[in-house]
C-alpha positions in Angstrom: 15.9 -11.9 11.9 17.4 -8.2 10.9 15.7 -6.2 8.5 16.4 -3.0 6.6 12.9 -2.8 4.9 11.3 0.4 4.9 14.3 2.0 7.0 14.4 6.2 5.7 12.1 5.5 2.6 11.2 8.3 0.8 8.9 8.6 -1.9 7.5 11.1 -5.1 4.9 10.8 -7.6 5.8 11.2 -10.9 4.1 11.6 -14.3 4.4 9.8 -17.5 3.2 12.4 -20.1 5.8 10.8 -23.6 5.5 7.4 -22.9 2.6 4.9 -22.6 1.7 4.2 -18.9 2.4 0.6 -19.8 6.0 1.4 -20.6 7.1 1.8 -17.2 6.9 -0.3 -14.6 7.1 -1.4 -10.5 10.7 -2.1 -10.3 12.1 0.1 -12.8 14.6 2.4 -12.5 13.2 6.0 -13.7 14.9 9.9 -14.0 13.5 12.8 -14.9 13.6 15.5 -18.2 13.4 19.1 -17.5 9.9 18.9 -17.3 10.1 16.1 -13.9 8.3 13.9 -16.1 8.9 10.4 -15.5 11.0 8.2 -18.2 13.2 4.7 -17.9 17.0 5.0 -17.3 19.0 4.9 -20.3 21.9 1.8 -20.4 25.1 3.6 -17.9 23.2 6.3 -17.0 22.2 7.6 -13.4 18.7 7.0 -11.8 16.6 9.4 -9.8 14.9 6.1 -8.0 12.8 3.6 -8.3 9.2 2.8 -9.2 7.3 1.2 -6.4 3.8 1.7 -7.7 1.7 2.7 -10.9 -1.6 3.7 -11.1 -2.5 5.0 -14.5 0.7 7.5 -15.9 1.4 8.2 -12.1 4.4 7.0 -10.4 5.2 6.5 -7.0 9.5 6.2 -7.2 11.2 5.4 -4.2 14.3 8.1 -4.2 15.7 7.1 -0.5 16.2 4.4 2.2 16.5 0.3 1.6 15.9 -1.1 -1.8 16.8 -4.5 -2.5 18.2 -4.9 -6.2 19.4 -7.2 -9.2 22.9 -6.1 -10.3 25.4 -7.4 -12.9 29.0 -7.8 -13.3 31.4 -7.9 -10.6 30.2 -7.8 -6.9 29.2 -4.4 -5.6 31.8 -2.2 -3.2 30.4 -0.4 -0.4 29.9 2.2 -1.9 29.5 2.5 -5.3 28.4 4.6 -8.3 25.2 2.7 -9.5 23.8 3.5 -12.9 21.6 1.3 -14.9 22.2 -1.4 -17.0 19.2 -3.5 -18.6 15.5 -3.3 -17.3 15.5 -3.1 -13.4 19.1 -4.4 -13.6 22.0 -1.9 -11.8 25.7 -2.1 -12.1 28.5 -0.5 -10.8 29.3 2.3 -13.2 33.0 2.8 -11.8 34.9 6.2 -11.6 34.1 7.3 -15.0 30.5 8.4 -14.0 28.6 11.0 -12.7 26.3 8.9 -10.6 26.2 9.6 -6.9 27.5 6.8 -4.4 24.7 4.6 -2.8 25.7 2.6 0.0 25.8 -1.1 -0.5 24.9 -3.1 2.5 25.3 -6.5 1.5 25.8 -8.6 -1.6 25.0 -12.3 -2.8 27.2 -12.6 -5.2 25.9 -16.0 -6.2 22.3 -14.8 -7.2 23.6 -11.4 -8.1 21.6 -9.1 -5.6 22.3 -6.6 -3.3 20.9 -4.4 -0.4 21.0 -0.6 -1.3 20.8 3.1 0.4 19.5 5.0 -2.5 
């Protein structure tokens, strides 16, 4: 069996200081305000990573290596400019956003996951 769990994971703590702890949680996709506090993505908007684990209004968010996620609309390219869309939902945001690329590995395009390289 091949796996790409836990290949070049990188993680940071974060803090939560606007919202309740509650708000955010494992599985969301999170980015920063200009104080590196810890909020949820806004709808077609780019992510700084992941949240992997809470404890209290600390964050651990995965920023690099293998994530496994839920997408919607059209299957995923290669490589693809990944922004959020609903609540630990991605999508591809196309050429009209700033998003970085993030390497798509494979895609089920039946149950509408994917394998990532944030």
């Amino acid at each position: 069996m091949v796996s790409y769990k836990g290949f070049d994971v990188k993680c940071i703590t974060m803090t939560c200081v606007d919202v309740l702890p509650d708000n955010i949680e494992v599985g969301d996709f999170v980015t920063a305000d200009q104080s590196g506090n810890a909020f949820l993505a806004q709808e077609g908007k780019p992510f700084v990573g992941v949240v992997v684990a809470v404890k209290d209004n600390y964050y651990t968010v995965q920023v690099s290596g293998y994530y496994e996620i839920n997408y919607s609309g059209e299957a995923l390219p290669v490589y693809a400019r990944l922004v959020a869309n609903k609540r630990k939902i991605l999508q591809n945001g196309g050429s009209t956003v700033t998003a970085p690329y993030r390497t798509v590995l494979w895609v089920d395009s039946a149950e509408k996951r994917a394998g990532i390289l944030l």
